[in-house]
C-alpha positions as CSV (number, residue, x, y, z in Angstrom):
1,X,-22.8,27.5,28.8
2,X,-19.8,25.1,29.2
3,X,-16.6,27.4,30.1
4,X,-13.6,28.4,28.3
5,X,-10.4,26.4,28.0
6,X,-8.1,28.7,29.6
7,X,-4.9,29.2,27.3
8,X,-1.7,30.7,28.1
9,X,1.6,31.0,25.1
10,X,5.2,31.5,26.3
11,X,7.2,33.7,23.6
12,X,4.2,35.4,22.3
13,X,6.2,38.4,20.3
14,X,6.9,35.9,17.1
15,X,5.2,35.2,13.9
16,X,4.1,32.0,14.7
17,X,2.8,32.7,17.9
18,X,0.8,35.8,16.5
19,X,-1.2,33.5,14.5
20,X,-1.8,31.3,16.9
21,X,-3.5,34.3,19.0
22,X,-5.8,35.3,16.0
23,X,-6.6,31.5,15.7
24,X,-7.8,31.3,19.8
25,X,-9.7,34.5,19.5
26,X,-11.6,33.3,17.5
27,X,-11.9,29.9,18.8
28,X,-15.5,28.9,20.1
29,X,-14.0,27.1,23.0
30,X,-11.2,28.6,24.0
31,X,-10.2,32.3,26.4
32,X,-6.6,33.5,26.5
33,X,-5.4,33.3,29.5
34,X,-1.8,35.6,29.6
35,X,0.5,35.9,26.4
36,X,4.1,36.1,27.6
37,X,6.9,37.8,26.1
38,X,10.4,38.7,27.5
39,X,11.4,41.1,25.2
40,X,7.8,43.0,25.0
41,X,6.8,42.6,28.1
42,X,4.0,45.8,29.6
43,X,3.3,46.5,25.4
44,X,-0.1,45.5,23.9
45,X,0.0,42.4,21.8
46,X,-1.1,44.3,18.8
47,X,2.0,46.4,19.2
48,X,4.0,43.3,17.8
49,X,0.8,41.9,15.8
50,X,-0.9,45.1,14.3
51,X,-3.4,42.8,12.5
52,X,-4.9,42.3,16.0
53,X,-5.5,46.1,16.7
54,X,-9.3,45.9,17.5
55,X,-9.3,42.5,17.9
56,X,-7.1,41.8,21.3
57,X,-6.6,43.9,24.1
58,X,-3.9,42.1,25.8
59,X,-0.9,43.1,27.4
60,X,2.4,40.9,27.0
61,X,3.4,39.6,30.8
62,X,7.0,39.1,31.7
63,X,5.8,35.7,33.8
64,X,3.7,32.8,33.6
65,X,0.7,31.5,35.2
66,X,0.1,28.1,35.9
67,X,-3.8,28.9,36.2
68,X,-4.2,27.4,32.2
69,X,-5.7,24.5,31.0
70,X,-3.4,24.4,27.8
71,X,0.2,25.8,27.9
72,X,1.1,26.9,24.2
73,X,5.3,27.3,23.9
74,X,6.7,29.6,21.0
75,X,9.7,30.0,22.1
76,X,12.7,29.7,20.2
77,X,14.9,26.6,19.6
78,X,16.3,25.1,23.0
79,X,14.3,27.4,25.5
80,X,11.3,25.4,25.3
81,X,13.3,22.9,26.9
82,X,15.3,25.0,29.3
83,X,11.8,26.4,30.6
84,X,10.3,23.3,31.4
85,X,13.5,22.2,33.3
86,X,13.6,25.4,35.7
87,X,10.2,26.0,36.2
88,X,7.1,22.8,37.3
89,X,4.3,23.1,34.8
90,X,1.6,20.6,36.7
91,X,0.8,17.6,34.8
92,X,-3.2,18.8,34.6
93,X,-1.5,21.6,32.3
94,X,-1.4,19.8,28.7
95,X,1.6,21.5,27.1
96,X,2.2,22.2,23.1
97,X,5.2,23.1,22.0
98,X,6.4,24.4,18.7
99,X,10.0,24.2,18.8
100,X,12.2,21.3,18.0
101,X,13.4,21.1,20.9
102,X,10.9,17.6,21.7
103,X,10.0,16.1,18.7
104,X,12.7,13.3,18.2
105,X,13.1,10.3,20.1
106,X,15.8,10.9,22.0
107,X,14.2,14.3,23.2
108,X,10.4,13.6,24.2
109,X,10.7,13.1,28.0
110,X,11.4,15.8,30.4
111,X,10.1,16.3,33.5
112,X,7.9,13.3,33.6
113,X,6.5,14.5,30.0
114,X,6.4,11.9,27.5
115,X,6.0,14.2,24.2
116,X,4.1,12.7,21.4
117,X,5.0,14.0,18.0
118,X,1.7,15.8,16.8
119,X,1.2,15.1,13.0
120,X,-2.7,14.5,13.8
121,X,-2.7,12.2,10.2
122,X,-0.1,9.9,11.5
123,X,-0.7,10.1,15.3
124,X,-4.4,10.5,16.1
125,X,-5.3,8.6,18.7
126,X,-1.4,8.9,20.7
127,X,-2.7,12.5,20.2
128,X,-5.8,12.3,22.0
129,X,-4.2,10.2,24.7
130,X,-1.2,12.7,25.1
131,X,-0.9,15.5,28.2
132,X,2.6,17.3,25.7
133,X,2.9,17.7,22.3
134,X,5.6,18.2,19.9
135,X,4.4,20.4,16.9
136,X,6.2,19.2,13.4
137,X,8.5,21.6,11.8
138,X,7.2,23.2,8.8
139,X,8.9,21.8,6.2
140,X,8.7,18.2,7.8
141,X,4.6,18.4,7.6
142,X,4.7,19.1,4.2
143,X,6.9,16.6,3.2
144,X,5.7,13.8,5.4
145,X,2.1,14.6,4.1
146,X,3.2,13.9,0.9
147,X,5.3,10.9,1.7
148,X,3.8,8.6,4.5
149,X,1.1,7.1,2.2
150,X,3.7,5.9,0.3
151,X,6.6,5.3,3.3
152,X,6.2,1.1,3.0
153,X,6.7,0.9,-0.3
154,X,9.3,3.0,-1.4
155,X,12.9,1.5,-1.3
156,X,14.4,3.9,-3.5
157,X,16.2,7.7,-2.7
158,X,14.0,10.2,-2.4
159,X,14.6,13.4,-4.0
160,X,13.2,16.4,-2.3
161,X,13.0,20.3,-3.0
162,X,11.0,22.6,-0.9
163,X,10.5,26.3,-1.3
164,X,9.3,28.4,1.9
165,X,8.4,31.9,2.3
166,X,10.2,34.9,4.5
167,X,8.1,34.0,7.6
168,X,9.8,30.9,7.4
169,X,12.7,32.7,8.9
170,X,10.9,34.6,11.7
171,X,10.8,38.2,13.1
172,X,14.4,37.9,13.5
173,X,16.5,40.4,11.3
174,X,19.0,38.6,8.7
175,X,20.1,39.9,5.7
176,X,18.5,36.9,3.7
177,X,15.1,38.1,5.6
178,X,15.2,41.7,4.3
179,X,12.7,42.5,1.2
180,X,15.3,44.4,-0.3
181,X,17.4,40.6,-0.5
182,X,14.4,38.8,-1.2
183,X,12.4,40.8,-3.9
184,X,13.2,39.1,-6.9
185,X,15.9,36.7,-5.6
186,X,15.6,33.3,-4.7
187,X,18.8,30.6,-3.1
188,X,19.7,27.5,-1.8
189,X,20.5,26.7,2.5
190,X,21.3,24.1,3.9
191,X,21.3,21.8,1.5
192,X,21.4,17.8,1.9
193,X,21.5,18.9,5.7
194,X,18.1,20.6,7.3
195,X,17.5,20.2,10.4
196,X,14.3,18.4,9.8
197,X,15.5,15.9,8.0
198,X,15.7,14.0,11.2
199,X,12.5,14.2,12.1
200,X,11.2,13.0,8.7
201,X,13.8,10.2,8.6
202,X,12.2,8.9,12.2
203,X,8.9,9.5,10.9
204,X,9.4,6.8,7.9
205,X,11.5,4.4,9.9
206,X,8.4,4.1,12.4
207,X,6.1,3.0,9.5
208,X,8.7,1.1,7.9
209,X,11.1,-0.1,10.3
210,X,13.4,-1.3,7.6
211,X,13.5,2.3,5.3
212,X,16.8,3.1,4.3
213,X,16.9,5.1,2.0
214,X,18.4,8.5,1.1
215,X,16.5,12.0,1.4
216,X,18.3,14.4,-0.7
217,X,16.5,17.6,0.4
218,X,17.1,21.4,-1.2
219,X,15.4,24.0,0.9
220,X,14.9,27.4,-0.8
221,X,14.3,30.9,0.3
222,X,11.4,32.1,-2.0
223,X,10.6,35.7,-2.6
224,X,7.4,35.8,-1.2
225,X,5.9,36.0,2.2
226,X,3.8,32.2,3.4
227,X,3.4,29.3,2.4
228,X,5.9,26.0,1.8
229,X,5.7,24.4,-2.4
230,X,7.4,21.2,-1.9
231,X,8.4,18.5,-4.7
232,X,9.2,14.9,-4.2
233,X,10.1,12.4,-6.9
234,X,11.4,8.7,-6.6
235,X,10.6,5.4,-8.5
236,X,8.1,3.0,-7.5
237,X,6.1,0.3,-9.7
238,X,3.2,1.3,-8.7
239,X,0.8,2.7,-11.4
240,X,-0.1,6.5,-11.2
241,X,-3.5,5.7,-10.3
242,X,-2.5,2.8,-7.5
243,X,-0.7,6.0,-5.6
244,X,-3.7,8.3,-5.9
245,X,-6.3,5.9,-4.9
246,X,-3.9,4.7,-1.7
247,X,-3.7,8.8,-1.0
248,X,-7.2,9.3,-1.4
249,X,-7.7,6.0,0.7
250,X,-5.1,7.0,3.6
251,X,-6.9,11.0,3.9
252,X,-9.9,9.7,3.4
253,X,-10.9,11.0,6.9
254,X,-8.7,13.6,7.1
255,X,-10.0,17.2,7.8
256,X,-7.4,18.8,5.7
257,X,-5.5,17.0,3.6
258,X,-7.1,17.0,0.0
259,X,-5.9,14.8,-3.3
260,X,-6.1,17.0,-6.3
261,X,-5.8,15.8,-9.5
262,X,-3.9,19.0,-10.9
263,X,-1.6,20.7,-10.2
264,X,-1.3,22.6,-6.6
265,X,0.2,26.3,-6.2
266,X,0.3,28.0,-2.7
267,X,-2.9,30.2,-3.3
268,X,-5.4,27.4,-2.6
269,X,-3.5,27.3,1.1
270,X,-2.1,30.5,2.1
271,X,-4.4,31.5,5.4
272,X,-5.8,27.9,5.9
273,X,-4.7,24.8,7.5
274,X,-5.2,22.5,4.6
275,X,-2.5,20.5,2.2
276,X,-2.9,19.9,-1.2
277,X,-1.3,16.9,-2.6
278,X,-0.5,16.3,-6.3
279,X,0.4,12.8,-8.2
280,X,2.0,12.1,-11.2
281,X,3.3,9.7,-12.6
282,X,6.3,9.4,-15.9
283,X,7.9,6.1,-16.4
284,X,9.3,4.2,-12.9
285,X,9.1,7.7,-11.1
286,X,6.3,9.7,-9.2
287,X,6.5,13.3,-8.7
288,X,4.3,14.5,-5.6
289,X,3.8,18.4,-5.2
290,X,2.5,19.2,-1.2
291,X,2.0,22.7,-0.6
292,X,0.9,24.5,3.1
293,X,0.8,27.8,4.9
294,X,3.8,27.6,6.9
295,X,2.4,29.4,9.4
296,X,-0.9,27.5,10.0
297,X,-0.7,24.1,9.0
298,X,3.2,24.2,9.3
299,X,2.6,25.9,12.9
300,X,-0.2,27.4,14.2
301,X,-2.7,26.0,12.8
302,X,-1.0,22.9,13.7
303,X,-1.4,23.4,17.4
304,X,-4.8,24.5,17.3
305,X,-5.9,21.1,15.2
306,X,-3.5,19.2,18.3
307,X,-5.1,20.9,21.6
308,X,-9.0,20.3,19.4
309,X,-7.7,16.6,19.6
310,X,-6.5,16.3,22.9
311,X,-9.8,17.8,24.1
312,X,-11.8,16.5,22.0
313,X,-13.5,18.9,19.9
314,X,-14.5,18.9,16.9
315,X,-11.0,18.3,15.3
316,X,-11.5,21.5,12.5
317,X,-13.1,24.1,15.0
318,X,-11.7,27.6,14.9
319,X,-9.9,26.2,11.5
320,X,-12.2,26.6,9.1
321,X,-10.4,29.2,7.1
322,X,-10.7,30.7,3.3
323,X,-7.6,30.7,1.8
324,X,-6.3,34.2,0.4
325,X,-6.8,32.8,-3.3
326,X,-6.2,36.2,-5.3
């Protein structure tokens, strides 16, 4: 029997990264290694992830071990850089990280690294090529799922509005993340200026270097737990059917990216790594719905499709989830 890739993750207490752990155990091909934490360092992993009682008897580790084949970092924004600057992760280690802290242009080298942005249905084959990934925010998966098809012919703004659950916000305490503020309440942040706008913007500019237009984007908090329900709309002349056949057309080999021809709603996703795209069309202007777990496909799941890329397994393995449909 072939052996185990040998897996270590750095800032294992979070949401995203407790995912990612129930994804690797039960990965064919794969044997945690160590799961780091500072904060929980000496407690059992199922201490911060109590879905994983009987499932993982782990012990969080202050340190790091460089004995891994795959290095997974969950750390929080800007430490995933500051870790890789103070401490030498070999370049036989391949390295994916979810932050932002390497995902635009101006940010993918470090230490020798040359980061290649992992959205596996734009950047296959850089992905199987790469030794360091840079996992796509959340929100920027959805929406550049349900835009890149599309990204060398639209020359209009782009109006965008994308609702995300509390996980969306991490194990963090805010007051906007308490059930007692979200339960029946729903608001705008950050709107016209998220983060991941600029990540998107450098997405659509590679496959059409002369894209200039506007992305208008309302993020809202949504009173519910997982899962990202984004709308698009701009004009194009393209017929309604001329989009969905160049969808189906583009995803045609994708693993999980389905066309549907009604409407989506986050129930067909939540606990799977799949997108579901919807397109309609009203006069000059198409309205796309894209809707993901922002855990899995936005995260987790994410990193688990990457490293079955880079090491080329079979790209869905360990991913073949039922979604949590009622």
């Amino acid at each position: 029997m072939k052996e185990k890739v040998k897996i270590g993750i750095l800032g294992g207490a979070g949401l995203a990264a407790g995912e990612l752990v129930r994804l690797l155990l039960q990965h064919p091909n794969t044997h945690i290694q160590f799961i780091q934490s500072s904060s929980q360092a000496g407690k059992k992993v199922s201490y911060c992830h109590p879905d994983l009682e009987g499932e993982c008897n782990l012990v969080f580790t202050d340190t790091w071990q460089p004995d891994v084949d795959v290095l997974f970092i969950c750390k929080g924004h800007g430490q995933s850089r500051k870790f890789l600057e103070e401490n030498h992760v070999p370049k036989n280690i391949k390295v994916i990280d979810l932050s932002q802290d390497f995902r635009l242009r101006t940010s993918r080298t470090i230490q020798g690294r040359e980061f290649v942005y992992g959205l596996p249905e734009l950047n296959r084959e850089l992905i199987k090529e790469a030794d360091s990934i840079a996992n796509p925010g959340c929100f920027a998966t959805a929406i550049e799922l349900a835009l890149i098809p599309l990204a060398t012919t639209v020359v209009n703004d782009i109006h965008i509005h994308s609702i995300t659950g509390s996980t969306g916000a991490g194990q963090g305490l805010s007051v906007t993340s308490l059930f007692s503020w979200r339960d029946n309440n729903i608001s705008t942040y950050k709107v016209f200026e998220h983060q991941h706008l600029d990540e998107i913007t450098e997405t659509l500019q590679r496959l059409n270097p002369g894209f200039d237009s506007r992305l208008y984007m309302v993020p809202v908090r949504g009173n519910y737990a997982r899962g990202i329900f984004t709308t698009l709309y701009t004009s194009t002349s393209l017929s309604g059917e001329e989009i969905r056949n160049h969808y189906r057309s583009y995803y045609g080999d994708s693993h999980f990216v389905r066309i549907n021809g009604d409407q989506v709603y986050l129930k067909k996703v939540v606990n799977t790594n799949n997108a579901f795209i919807s397109i309609r069309k009203n006069a000059d202007n198409v309205f796309i719905e894209c809707v993901i777990d922002n855990l899995l496909k936005g995260a987790a799941g994410q990193a688990v499709q990457n490293m079955n890329i880079m090491l080329r397994f079979e790209e869905s393995t360990g991913l073949r989830l039922k979604p949590s449909a009622y």
